[in-house]
C-alpha positions in Angstrom: -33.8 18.9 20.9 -37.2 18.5 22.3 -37.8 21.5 25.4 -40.2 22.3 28.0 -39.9 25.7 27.7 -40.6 26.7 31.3 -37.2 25.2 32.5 -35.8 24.7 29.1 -35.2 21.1 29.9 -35.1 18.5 27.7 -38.7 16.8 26.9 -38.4 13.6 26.2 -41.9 13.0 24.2 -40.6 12.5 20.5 -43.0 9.3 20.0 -45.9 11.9 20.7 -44.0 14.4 18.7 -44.0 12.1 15.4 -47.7 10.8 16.0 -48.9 14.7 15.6 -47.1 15.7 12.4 -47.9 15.9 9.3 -47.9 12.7 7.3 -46.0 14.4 4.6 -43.1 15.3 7.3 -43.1 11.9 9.1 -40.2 10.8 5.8 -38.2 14.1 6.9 -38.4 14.1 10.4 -37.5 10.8 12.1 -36.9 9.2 15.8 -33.5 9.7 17.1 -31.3 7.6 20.3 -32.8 9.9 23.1 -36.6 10.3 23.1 -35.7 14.3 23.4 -34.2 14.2 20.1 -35.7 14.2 16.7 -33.5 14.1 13.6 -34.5 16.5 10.6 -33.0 15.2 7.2 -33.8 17.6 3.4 -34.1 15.1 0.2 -31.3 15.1 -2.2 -30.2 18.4 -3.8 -27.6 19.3 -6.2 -27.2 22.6 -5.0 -26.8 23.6 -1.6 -29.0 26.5 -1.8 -31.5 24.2 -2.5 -31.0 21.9 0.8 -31.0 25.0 2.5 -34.2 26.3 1.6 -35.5 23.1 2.4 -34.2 23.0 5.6 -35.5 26.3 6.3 -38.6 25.2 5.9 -38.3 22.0 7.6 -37.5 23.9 10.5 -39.9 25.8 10.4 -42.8 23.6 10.1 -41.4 21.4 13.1 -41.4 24.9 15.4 -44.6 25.7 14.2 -46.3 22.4 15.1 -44.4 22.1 18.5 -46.1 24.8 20.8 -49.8 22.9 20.4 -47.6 20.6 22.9 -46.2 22.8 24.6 -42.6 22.4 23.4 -40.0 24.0 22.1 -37.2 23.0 19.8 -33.4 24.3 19.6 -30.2 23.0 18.4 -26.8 22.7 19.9 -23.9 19.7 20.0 -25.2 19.2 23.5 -27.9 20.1 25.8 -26.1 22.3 28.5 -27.5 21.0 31.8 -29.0 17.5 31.1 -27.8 14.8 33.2 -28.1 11.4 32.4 -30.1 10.0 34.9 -32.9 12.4 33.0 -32.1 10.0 30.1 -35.2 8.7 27.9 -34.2 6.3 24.9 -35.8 6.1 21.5 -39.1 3.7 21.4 -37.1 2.9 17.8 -35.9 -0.3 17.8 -33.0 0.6 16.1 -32.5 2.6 18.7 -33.3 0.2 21.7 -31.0 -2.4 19.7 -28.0 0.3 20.4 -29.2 0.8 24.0 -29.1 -3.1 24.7 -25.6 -3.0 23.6 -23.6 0.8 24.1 -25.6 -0.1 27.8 -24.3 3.3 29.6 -22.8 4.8 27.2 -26.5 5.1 25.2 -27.7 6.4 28.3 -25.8 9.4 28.7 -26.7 12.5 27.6 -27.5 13.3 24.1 -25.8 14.6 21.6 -26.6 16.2 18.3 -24.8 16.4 15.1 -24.6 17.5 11.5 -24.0 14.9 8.9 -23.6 16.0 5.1 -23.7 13.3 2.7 -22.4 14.0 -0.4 -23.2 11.9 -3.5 -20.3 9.9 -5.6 -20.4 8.2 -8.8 -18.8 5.3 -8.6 -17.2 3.0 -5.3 -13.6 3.6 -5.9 -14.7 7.5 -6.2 -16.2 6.8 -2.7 -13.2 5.4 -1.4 -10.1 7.7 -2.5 -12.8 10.6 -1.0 -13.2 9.0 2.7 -9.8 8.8 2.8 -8.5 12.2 1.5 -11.3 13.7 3.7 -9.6 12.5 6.5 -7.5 15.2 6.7 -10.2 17.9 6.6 -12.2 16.4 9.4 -9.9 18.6 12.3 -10.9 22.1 10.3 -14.7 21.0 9.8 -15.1 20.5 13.5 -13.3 23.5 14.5 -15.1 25.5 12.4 -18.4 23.9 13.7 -17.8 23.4 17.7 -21.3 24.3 19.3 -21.4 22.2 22.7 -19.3 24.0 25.4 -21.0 22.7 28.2 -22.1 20.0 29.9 -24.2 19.0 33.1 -24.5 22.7 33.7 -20.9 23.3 33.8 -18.5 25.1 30.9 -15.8 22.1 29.7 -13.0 23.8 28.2 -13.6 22.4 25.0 -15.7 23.7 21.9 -16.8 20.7 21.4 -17.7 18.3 24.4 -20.0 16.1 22.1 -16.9 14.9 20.4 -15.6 14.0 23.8 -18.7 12.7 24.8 -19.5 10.5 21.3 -15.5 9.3 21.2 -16.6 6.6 23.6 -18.5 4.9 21.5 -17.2 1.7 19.8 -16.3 2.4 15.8 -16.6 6.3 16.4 -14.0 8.6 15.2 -11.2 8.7 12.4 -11.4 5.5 10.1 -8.3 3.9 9.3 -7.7 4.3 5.0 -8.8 1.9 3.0 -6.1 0.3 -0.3 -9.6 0.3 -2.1 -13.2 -0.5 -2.3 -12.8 -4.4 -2.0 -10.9 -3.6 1.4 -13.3 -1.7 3.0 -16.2 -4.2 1.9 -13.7 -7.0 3.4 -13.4 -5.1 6.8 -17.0 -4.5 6.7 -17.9 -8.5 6.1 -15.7 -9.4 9.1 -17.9 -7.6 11.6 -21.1 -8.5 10.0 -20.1 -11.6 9.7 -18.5 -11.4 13.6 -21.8 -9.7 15.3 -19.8 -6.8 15.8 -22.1 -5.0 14.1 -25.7 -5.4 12.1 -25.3 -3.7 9.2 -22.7 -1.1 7.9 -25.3 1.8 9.6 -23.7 1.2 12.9 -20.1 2.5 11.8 -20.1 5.5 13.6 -17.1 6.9 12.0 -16.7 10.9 11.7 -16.5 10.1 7.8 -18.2 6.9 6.5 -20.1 5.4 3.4 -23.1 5.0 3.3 -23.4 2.7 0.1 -27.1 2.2 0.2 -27.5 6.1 -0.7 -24.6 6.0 -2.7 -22.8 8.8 -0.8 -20.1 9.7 1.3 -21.5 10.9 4.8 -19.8 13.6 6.8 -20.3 13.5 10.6 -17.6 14.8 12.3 -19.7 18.4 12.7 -21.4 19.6 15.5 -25.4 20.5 15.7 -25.6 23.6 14.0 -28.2 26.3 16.1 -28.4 28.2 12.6 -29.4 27.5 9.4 -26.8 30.0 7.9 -24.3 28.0 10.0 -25.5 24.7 8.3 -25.4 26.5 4.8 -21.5 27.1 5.7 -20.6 23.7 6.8 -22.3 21.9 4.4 -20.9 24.5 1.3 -17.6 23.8 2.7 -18.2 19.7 2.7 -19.3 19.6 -0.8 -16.4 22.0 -2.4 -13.7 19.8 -0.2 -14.9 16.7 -1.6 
């Protein structure tokens, strides 16, 4: 999250944001939905000490370029007092594509998550994993809950963003798949539909992501530490 750190409200100025970083981070740091949210994504690693040292000092090179602009950046599953009529969207237009169609629901309040892709071998591989991770999806998002507020108020829950993101259209638990010829045939009918672009916009807590070749984990909160990341995404990889 983008902040004005005088009210430690959200600053919606990520266009201006990417325009003064470095060319070499403009591949690793990248436009999000809300224009107060910027998404920071390491290269491939085989080891997760690896991503995590690069994430350490992604982070760090983002904080230390924001206060020339007078921002600040944090990390949480939600902001804890925005309220959507604050709500900027992404000049992206990805992003504006998503607003046109999610209408309100894009212009709620954002939310942040962690997604860990892990990398498979081969498409049948990919597909007996999405749907044996399935059942670990409840324990990764207990263990990473971080938004327990919202619009300045405590929820009750651990983890409003899941609340919040469940509204979404092709968001949550994917059904299983018999193999990988039935996912691409489930996948073809909403292309093929309009339902949906490309396979990008299935917003499923676990999904593939077959132009990276991996299976992407994003049932998991926005993680406010990187030793908190480090956990997660240790766990991801020795589940799968």
């Amino acid at each position: 999250m983008l902040l004005e750190p005088e009210r430690w409200s959200l600053a919606f100025r990520s266009d201006e944001v990417l325009a003064a970083l470095p060319a070499e981070l403009r591949d690793r740091v990248t436009l999000e939905t809300h224009a107060a949210v910027m998404e920071i994504a390491t290269g491939v690693h085989r080891r997760i000490g690896d991503a995590v040292t690069e994430l350490v000092q992604l982070r760090d090179r983002v904080a230390r370029a924001l206060p020339a602009l007078g921002l600040r950046a944090a990390v949480a599953g939600t902001h804890p007092c925005a309220q959507a009529g604050d709500t900027v969207l992404s000049s992206h237009p990805r992003y504006r594509q998503i607003g046109d169609s999610m209408r309100v629901l894009a212009r709620r309040e954002p939310t942040l998550a962690t997604h860990v892709h892990v990398g498979v071998s081969s498409s049948d591989r990919a597909i007996r994993l999405l749907n044996r991770l399935r059942a670990h999806l409840p324990l990764l998002l207990a263990l990473s809950a971080n938004s327990p507020f919202w619009q300045g108020r405590q929820t009750g829950f651990t983890s409003t963003r899941t609340t919040l993101f469940d509204a979404f259209p092709r968001s949550g638990l994917p059904r299983g798949f018999r193999d990988y010829a039935d996912w691409v045939a489930t996948v073809e009918r909403l292309l093929r539909s309009g339902a949906i672009p490309d396979p990008s916009f299935l917003w499923w807590d676990v999904r593939l992501q077959p132009r990276y070749g991996t299976v992407e984990v994003r049932i998991m909160d926005g993680q406010t530490t990187v030793e908190d990341v480090a956990a997660v995404a240790a766990l991801v990889q020795t589940l799968a």
